[in-house]
VOBA-1610 file (N, C-alpha, C; in pm, whole numbers, padded with zeros to 5 digits, always signed):
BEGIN
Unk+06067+12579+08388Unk+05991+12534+08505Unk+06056+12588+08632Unk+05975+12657+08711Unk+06051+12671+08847Unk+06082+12573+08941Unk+06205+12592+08994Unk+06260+12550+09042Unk+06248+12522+09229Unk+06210+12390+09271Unk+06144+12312+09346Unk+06213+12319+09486Unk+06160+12380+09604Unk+06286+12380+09692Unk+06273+12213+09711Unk+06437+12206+09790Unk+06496+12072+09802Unk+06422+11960+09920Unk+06411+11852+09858Unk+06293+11773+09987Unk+06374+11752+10067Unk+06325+11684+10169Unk+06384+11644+10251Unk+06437+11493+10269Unk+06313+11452+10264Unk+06338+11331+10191Unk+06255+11230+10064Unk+06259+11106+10061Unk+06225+11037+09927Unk+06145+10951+09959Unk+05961+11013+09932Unk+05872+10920+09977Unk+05921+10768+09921Unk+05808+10661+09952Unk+05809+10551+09928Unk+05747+10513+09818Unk+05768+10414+09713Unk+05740+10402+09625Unk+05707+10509+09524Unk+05845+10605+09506Unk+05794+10704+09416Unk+05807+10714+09275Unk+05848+10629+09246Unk+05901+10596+09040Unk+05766+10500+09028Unk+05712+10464+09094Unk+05574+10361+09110Unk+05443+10458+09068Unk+05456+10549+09185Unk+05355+10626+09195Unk+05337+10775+09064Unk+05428+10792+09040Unk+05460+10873+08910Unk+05423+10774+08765Unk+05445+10660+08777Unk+05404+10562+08644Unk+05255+10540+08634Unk+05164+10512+08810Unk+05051+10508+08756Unk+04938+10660+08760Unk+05056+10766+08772Unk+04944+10840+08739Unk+05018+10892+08627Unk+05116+10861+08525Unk+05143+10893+08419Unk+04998+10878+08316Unk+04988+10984+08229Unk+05081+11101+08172Unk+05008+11231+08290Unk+05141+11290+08326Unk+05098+11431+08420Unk+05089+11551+08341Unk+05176+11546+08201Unk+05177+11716+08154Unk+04996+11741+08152Unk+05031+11894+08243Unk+04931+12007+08265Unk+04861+11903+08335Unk+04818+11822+08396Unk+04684+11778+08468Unk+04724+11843+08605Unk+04587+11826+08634Unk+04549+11880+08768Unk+04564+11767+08853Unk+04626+11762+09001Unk+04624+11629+09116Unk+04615+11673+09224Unk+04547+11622+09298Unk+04480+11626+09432Unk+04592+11538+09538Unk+04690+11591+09613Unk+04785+11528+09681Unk+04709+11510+09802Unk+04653+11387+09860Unk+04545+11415+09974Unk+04655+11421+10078Unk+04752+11375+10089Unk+04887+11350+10220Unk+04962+11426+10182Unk+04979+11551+10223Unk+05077+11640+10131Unk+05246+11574+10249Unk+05255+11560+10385Unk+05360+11576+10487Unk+05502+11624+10444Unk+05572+11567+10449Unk+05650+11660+10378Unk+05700+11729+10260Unk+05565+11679+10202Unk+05569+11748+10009Unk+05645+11674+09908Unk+05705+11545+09964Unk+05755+11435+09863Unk+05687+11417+09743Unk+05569+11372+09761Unk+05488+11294+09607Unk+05480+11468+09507Unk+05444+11585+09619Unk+05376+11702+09525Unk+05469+11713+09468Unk+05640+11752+09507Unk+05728+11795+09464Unk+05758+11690+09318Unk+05792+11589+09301Unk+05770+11530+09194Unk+05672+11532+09108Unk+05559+11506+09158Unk+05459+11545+09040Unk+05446+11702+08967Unk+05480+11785+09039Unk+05527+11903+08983Unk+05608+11938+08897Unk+05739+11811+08924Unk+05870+11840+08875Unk+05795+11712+08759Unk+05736+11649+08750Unk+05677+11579+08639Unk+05590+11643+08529Unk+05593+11770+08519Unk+05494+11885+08475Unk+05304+11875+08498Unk+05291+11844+08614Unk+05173+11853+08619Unk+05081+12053+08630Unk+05006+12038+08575Unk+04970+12223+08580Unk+04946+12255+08703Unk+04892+12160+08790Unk+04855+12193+08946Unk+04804+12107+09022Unk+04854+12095+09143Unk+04910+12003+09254Unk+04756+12114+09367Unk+04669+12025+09421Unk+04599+12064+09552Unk+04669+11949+09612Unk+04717+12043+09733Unk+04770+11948+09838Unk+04708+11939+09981Unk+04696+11848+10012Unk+04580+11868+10190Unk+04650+11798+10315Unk+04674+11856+10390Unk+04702+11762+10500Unk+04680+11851+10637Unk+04642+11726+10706Unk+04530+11807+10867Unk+04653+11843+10939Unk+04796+11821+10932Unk+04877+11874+11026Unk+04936+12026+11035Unk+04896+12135+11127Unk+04949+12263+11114Unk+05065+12249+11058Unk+05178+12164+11155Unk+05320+12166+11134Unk+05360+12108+10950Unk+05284+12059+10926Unk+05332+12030+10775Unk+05256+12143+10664Unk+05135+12226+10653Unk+05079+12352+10627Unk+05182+12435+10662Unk+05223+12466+10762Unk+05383+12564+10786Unk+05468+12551+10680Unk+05560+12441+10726Unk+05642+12393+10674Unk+05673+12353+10519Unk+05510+12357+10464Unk+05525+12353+10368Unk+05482+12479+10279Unk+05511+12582+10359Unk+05513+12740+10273Unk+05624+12755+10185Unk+05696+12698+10219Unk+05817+12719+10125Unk+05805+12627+09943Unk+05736+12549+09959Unk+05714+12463+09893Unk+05640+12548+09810Unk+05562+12583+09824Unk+05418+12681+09766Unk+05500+12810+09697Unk+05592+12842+09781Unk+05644+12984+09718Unk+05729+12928+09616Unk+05813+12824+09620Unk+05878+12796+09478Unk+05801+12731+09358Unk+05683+12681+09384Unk+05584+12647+09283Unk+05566+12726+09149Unk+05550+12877+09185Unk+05519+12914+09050Unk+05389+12922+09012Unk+05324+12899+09177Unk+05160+12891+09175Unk+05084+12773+09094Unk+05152+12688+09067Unk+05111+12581+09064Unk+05112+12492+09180Unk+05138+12491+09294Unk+05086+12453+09418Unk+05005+12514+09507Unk+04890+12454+09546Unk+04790+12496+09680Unk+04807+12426+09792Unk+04827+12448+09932Unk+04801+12367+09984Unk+04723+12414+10078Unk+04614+12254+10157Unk+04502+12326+10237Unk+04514+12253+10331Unk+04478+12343+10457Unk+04472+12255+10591Unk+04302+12197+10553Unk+04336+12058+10636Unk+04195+11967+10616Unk+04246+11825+10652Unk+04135+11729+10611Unk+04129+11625+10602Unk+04097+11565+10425Unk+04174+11444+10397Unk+04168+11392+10271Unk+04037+11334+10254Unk+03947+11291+10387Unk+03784+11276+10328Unk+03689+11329+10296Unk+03771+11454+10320Unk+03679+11580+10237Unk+03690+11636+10120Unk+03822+11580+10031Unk+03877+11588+09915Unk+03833+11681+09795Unk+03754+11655+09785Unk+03637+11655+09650Unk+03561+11809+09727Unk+03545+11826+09861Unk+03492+11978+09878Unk+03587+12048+09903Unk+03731+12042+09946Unk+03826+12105+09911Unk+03869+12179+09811Unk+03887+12062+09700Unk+03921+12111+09587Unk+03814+12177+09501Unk+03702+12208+09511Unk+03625+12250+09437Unk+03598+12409+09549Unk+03668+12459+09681Unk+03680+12535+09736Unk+03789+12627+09656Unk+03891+12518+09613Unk+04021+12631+09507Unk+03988+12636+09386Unk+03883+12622+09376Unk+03812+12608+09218Unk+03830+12503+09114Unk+03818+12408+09176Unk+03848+12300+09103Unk+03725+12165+09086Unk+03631+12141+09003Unk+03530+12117+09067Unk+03530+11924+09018Unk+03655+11932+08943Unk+03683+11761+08899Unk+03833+11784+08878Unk+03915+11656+08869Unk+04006+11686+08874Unk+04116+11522+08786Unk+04246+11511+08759Unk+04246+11431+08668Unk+04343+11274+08738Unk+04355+11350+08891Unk+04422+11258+08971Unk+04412+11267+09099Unk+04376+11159+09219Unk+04411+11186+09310Unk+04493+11051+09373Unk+04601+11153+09480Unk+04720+11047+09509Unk+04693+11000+09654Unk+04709+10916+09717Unk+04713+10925+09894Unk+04828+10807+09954Unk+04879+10850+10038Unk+04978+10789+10097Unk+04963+10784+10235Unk+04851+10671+10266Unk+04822+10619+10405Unk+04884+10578+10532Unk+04852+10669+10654Unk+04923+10644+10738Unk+04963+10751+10789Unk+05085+10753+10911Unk+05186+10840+10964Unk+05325+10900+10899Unk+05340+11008+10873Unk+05443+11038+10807Unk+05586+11072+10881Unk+05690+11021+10815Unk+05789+11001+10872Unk+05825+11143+10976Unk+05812+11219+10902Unk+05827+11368+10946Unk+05766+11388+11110Unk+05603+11297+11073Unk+05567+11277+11246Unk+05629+11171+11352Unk+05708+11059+11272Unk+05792+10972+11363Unk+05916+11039+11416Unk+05926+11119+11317Unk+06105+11166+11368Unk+06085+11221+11489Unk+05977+11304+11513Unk+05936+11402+11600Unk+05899+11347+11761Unk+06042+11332+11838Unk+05929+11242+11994Unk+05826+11343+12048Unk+05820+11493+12016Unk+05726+11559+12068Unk+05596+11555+12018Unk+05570+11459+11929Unk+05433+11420+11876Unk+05421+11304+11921Unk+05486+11210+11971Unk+05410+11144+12076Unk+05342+10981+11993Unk+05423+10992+11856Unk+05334+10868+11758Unk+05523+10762+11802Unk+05582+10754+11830Unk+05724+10655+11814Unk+05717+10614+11915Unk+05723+10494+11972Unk+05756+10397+12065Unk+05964+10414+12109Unk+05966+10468+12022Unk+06142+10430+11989Unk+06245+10568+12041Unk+06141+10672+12144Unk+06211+10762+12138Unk+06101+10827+12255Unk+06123+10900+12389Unk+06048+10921+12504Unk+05979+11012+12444Unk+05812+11090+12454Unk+05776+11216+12432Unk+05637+11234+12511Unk+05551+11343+12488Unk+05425+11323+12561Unk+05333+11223+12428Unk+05287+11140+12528Unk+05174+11014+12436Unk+05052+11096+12433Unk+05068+11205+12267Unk+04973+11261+12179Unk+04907+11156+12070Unk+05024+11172+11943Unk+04966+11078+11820Unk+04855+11201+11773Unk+04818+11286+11806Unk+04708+11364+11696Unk+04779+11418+11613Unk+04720+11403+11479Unk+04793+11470+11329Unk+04738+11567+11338Unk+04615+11606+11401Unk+04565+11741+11357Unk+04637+11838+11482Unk+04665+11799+11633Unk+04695+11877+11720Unk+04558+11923+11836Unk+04491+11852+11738Unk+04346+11847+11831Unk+04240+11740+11841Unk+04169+11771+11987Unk+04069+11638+12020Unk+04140+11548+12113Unk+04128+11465+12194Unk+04189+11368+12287Unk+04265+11369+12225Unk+04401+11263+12323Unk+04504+11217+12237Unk+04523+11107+12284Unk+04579+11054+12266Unk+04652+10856+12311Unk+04631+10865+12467Unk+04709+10951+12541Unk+04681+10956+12652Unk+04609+10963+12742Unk+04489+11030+12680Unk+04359+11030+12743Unk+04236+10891+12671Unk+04302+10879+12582Unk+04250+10697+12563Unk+04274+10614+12658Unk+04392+10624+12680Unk+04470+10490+12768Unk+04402+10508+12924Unk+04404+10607+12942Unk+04392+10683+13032Unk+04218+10650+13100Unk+04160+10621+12988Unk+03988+10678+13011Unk+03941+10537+12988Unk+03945+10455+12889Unk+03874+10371+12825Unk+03896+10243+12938Unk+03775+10145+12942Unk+03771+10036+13094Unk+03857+09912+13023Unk+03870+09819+13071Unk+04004+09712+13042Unk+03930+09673+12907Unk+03803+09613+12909Unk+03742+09569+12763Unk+03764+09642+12632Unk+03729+09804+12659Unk+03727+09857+12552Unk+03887+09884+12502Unk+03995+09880+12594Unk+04158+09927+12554Unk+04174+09813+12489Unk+04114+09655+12543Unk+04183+09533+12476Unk+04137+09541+12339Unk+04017+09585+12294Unk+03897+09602+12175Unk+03952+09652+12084Unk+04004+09757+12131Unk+04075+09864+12055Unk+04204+09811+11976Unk+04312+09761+12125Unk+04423+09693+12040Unk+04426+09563+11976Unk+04303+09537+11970Unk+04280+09362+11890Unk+04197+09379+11741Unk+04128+09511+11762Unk+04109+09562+11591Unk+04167+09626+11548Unk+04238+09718+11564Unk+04300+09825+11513Unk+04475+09787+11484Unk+04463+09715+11576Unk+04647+09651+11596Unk+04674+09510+11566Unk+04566+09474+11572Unk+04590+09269+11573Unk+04664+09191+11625Unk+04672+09294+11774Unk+04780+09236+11860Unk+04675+09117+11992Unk+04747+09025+11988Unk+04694+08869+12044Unk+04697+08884+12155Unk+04811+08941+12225Unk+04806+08995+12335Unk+04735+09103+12424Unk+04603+09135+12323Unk+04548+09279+12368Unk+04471+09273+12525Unk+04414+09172+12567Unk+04362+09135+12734Unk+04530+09156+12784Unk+04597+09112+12776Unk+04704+09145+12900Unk+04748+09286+12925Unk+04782+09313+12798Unk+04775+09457+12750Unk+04735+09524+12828Unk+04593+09534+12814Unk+04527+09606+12876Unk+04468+09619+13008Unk+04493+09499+13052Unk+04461+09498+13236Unk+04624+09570+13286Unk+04733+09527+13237Unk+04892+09611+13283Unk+04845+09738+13305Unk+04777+09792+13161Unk+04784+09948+13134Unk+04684+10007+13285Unk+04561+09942+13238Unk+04452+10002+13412Unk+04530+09955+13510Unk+04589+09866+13563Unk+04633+09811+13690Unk+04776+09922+13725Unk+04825+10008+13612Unk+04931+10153+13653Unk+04893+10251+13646Unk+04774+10288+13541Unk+04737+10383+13596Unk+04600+10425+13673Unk+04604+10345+13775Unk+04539+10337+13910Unk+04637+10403+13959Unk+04771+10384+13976Unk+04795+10474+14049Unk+04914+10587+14020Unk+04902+10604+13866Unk+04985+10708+13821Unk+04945+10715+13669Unk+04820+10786+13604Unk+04830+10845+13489Unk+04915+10836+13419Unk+04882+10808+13275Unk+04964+10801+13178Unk+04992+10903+13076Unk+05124+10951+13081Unk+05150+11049+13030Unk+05273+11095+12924Unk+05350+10972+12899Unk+05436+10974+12841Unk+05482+10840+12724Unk+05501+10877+12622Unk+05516+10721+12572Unk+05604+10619+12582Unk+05735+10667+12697Unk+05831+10593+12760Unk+05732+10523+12854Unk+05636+10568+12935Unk+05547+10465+13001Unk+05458+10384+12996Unk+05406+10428+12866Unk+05346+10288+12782Unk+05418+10165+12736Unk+05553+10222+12695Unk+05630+10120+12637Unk+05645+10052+12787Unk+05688+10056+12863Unk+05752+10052+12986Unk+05633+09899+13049Unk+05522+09954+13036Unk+05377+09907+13029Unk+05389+09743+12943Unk+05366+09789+12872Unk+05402+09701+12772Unk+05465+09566+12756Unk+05603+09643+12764Unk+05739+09532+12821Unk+05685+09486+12913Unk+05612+09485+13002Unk+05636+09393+13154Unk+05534+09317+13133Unk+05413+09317+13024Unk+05386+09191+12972Unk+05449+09101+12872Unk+05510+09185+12766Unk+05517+09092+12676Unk+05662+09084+12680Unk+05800+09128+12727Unk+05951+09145+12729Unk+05960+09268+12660Unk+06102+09252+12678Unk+06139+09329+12564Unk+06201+09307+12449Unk+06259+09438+12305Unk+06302+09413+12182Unk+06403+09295+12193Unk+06394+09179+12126Unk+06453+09102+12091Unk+06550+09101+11903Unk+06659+09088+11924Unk+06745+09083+11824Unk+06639+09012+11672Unk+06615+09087+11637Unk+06541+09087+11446Unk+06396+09073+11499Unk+06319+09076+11610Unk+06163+09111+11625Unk+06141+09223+11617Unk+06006+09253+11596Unk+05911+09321+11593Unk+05924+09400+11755Unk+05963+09512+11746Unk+05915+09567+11943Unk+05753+09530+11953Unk+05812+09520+12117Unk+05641+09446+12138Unk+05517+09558+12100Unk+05583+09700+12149Unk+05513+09818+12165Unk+05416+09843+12008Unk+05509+09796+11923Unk+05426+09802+11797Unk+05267+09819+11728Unk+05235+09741+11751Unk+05065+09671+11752Unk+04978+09763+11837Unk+04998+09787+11906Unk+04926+09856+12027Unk+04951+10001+12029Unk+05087+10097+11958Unk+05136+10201+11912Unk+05031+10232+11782Unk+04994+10147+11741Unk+04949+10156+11567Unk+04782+10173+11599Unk+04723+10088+11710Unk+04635+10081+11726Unk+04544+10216+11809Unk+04706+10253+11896Unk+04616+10388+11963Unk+04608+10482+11831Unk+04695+10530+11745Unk+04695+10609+11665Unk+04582+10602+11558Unk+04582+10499+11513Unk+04461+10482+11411Unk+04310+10514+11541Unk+04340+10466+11609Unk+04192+10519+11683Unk+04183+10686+11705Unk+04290+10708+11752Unk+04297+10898+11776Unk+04276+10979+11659Unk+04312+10885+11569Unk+04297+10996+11429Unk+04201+10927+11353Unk+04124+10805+11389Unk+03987+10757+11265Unk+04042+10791+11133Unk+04198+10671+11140Unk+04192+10691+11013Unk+04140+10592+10939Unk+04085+10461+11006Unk+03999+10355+10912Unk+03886+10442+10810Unk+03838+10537+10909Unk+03692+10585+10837Unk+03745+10661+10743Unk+03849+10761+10777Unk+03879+10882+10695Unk+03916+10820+10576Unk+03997+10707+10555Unk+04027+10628+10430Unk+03908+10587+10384Unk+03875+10525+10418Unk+03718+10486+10308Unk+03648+10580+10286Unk+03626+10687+10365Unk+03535+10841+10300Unk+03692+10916+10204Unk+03762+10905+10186Unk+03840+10935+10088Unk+03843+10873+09968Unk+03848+10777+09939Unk+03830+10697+09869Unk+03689+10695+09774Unk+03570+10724+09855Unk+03449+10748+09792Unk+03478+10861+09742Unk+03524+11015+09817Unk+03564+11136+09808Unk+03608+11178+09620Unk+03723+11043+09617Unk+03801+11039+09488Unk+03699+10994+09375Unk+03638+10932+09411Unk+03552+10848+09320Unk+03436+10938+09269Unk+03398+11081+09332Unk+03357+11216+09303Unk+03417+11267+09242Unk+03539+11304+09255Unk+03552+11425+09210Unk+03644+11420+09080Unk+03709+11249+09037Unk+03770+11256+08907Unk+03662+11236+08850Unk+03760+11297+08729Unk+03691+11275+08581Unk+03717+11159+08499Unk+03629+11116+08464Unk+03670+11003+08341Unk+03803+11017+08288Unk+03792+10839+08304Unk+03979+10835+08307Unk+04090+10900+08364Unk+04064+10969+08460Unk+04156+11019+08612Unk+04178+10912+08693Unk+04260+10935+08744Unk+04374+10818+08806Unk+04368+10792+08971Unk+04274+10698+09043Unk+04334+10706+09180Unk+04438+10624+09270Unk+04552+10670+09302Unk+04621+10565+09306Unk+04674+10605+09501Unk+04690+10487+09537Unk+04671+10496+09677Unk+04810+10362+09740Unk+04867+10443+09809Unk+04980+10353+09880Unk+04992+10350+10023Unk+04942+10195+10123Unk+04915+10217+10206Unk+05008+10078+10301Unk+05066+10110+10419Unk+05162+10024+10473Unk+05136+09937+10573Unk+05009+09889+10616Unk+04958+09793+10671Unk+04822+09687+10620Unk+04793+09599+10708Unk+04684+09509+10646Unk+04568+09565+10655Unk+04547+09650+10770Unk+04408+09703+10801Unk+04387+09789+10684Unk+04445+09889+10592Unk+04447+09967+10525Unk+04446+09925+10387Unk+04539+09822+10361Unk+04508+09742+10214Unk+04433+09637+10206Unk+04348+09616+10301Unk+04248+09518+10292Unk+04113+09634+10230Unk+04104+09706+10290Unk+03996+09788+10289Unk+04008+09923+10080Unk+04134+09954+10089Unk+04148+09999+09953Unk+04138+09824+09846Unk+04203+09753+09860Unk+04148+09631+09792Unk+04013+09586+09746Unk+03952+09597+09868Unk+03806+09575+09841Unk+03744+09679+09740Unk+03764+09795+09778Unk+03737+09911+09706Unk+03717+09914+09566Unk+03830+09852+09535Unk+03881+09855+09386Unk+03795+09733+09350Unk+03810+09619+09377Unk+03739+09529+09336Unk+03594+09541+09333Unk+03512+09578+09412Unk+03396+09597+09415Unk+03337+09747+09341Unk+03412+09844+09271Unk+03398+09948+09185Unk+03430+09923+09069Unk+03539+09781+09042Unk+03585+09790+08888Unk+03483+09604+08858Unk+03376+09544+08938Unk+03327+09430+08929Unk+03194+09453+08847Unk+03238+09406+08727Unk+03076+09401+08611Unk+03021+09270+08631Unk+03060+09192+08699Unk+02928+09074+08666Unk+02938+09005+08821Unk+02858+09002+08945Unk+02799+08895+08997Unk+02809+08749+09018Unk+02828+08665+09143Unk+02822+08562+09102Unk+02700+08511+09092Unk+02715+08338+08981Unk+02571+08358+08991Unk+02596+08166+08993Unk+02513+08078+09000Unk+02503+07936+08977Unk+02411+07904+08846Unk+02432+07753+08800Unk+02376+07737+08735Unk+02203+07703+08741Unk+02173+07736+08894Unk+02039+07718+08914Unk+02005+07884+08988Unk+02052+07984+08989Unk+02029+08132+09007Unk+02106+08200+08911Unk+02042+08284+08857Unk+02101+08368+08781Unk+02202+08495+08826Unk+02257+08554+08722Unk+02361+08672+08846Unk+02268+08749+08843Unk+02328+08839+08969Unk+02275+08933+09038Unk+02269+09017+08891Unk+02202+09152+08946Unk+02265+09276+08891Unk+02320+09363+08945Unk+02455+09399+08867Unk+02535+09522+08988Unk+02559+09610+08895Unk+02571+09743+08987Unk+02611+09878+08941Unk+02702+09891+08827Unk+02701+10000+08754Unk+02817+09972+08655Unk+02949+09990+08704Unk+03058+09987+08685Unk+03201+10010+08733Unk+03239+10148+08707Unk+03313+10166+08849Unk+03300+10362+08863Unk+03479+10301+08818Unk+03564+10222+08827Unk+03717+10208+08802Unk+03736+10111+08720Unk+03833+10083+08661Unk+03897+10015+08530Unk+04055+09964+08641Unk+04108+09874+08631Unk+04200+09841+08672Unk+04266+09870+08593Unk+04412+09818+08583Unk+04534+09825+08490Unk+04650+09763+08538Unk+04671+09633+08486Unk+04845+09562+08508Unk+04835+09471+08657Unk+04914+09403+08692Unk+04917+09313+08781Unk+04924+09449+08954Unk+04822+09371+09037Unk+04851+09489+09204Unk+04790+09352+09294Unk+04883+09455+09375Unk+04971+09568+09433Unk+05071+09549+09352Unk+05149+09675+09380Unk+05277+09699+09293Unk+05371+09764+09496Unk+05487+09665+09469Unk+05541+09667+09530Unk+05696+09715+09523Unk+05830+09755+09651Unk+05862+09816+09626Unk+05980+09702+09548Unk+06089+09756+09461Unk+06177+09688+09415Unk+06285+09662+09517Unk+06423+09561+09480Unk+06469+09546+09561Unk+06564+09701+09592Unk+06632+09757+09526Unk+06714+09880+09527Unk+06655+09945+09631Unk+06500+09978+09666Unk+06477+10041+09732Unk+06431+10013+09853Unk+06388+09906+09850Unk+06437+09831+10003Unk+06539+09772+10033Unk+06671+09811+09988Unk+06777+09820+10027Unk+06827+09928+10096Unk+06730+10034+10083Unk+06773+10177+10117Unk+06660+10226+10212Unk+06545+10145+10212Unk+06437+10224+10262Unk+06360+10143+10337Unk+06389+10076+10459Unk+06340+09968+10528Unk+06177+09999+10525Unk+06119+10105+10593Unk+05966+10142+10545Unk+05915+10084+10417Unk+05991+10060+10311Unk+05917+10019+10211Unk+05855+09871+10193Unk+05972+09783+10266Unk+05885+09643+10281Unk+05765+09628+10277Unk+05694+09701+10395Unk+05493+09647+10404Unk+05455+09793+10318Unk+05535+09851+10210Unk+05421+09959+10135Unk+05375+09869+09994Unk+05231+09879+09952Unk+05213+09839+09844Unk+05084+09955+09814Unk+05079+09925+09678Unk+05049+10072+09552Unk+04918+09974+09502Unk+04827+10048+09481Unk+04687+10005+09450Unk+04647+10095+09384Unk+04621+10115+09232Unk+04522+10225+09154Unk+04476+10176+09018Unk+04343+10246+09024Unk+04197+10223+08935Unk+04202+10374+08845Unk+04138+10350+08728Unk+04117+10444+08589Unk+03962+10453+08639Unk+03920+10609+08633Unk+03819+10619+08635Unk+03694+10583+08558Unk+03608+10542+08535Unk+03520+10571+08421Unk+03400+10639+08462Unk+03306+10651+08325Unk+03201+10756+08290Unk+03140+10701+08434Unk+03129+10599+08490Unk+02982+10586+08523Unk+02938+10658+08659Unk+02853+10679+08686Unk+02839+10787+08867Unk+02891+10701+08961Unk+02872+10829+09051Unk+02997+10746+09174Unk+02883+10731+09236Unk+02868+10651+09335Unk+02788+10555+09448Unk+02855+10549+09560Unk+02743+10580+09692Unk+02759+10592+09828Unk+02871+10461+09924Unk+02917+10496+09973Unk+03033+10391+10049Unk+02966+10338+10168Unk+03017+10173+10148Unk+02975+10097+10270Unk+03044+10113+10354Unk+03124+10113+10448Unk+03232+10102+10526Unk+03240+09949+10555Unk+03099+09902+10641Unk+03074+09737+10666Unk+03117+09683+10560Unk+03104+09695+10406Unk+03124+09600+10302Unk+03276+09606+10275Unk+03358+09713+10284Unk+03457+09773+10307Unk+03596+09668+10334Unk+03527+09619+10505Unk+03581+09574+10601Unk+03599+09721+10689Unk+03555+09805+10722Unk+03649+09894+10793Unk+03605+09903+10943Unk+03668+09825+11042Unk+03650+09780+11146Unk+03557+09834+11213Unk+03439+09813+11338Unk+03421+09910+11427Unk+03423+09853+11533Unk+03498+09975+11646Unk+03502+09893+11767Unk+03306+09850+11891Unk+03233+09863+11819Unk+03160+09893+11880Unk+03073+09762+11873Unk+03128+09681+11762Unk+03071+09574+11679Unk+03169+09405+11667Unk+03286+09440+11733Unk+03397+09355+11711Unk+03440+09319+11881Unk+03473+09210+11866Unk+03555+09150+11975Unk+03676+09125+11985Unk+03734+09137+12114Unk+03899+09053+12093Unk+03876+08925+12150
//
């Protein structure tokens, strides 16, 4: 087997994520989050025959040339988005496939980075785009009237505080644009304080909330998710690890409402009838991380692992509303 250049580092939950898409020899997997090539590089080194890997960030498509050249041509990787999955991979000729993996969210690789603009914890320009394009945080903060910024950080963030929030943010930049994410934080603090010894920074909630809005990743997850539900094959594996509530509420539902054969019904209505089940569960979930590794890997606390066995039956169109997958257009704070 060729030999794998060296990662960088050790995604989250990865002896997890290798068990539920065991057995890998020769299958084909669809890495929808390739970032820094953690999950591919293992599943490779797990003998899988071939790894499509996707991720919308130039800087991780770069970066991960090296990755590709030690493959052995058993790695692809494509610039894109993971809700397009299923037309991707059938672009590298692949037109079903026997796994797909996703690891929801921001990748560390983009926190480390203050020149991307996603860390509260470190000054840079307030971007947050994974792709490098389209508005960015700053021209959110920047644009949107006090209702819609509070809207934003009370669905997307579930921060309680989102009205104060957001009158601070318009009431500074009235008279100085926002342009940096030292001045959001800055923002911030002077409503709610500052980091207190074992809290949560206040900046948090409202950090999480511009980002998931700049990058739509509520939607892009649930059109991924349908995406997967295309393009495996019977008994292909989708297994999905995601580090907040907004995100495992919405893969939860998923699963439950694709692997649900019977309806409720009373003893004076009969059950419904529902679709057949496009997934098969397997074993007690979420699967969470052990202690060893949240001893080592503070990120791993809020990650939990969610995956369904495909079956024969056709895949069916995605609700988002049934979902839960927020919209601001429809929701209040």
């Amino acid at each position: 087997m060729t030999e794998l250049a060296a990662a960088p580092h050790v995604p989250v939950l990865l002896s997890e994520v290798l068990s539920a898409l065991s057995p890998l020899e020769g299958v084909v997997v669809v890495d929808g989050t390739f970032g820094a090539g953690g999950y591919s590089r293992a599943i490779l080194a797990g003998g899988a025959g071939r790894v499509i890997a996707i991720d919308r960030d130039p800087t991780a498509i770069e970066a991960g040339a090296a990755v590709v050249a030690a493959s052995g041509g058993r790695l692809t990787l494509v610039p894109g988005t993971f809700s397009e999955l299923d037309r991707l991979a059938r672009e590298v000729g692949e037109a079903s496939v026997d796994a797909v993996v996703l690891d929801i969210g921001v990748s560390s690789m983009q926190l480390d980075r203050a020149e991307r603009g996603f860390s509260f914890r470190a000054d840079g320009p307030l971007d947050m785009r994974m792709s490098l394009s389209g508005p960015t945080a700053a021209d959110v903060v920047n644009t949107l009237d006090v209702k819609e910024l509070a809207r934003l950080f009370w669905i997307y963030g579930e921060e309680k505080q989102s009205m104060r929030i957001a009158r601070a943010i318009v009431a500074r930049r009235d008279s100085q644009p926002f342009s940096r994410t030292a001045e959001l934080v800055s923002a911030i603090e002077s409503v709610l304080g500052g980091k207190r010894f074992g809290e949560m920074h206040p900046a948090t909630r409202a950090f999480q909330a511009l980002r998931i809005h700049v990058n739509g990743e509520l939607d892009q997850l649930s059109d991924a998710l349908a995406a997967a539900e295309r393009v495996l094959k019977p008994g292909g594996r989708l297994v999905v690890v995601t580090f907040h509530s907004l995100e495992d509420r919405i893969v939860k539902r998923f699963f439950a409402d694709r692997s649900r054969e019977r309806a409720g019904g009373s003893r004076h209505q009969p059950e419904a009838t529902v679709p057949p089940a496009t997934f098969r569960l397997d074993g007690r979930q979420p699967v969470e991380a052990g202690e060893a590794e949240l001893s080592t890997n503070p990120r791993a606390r809020s990650a939990k692992l969610r995956f369904g066995i495909r079956t024969e039956a056709p895949a069916r169109p995605i609700d988002r509303a049934a979902l839960g997958v927020p919209s601001l257009a429809r929701e209040r704070p």
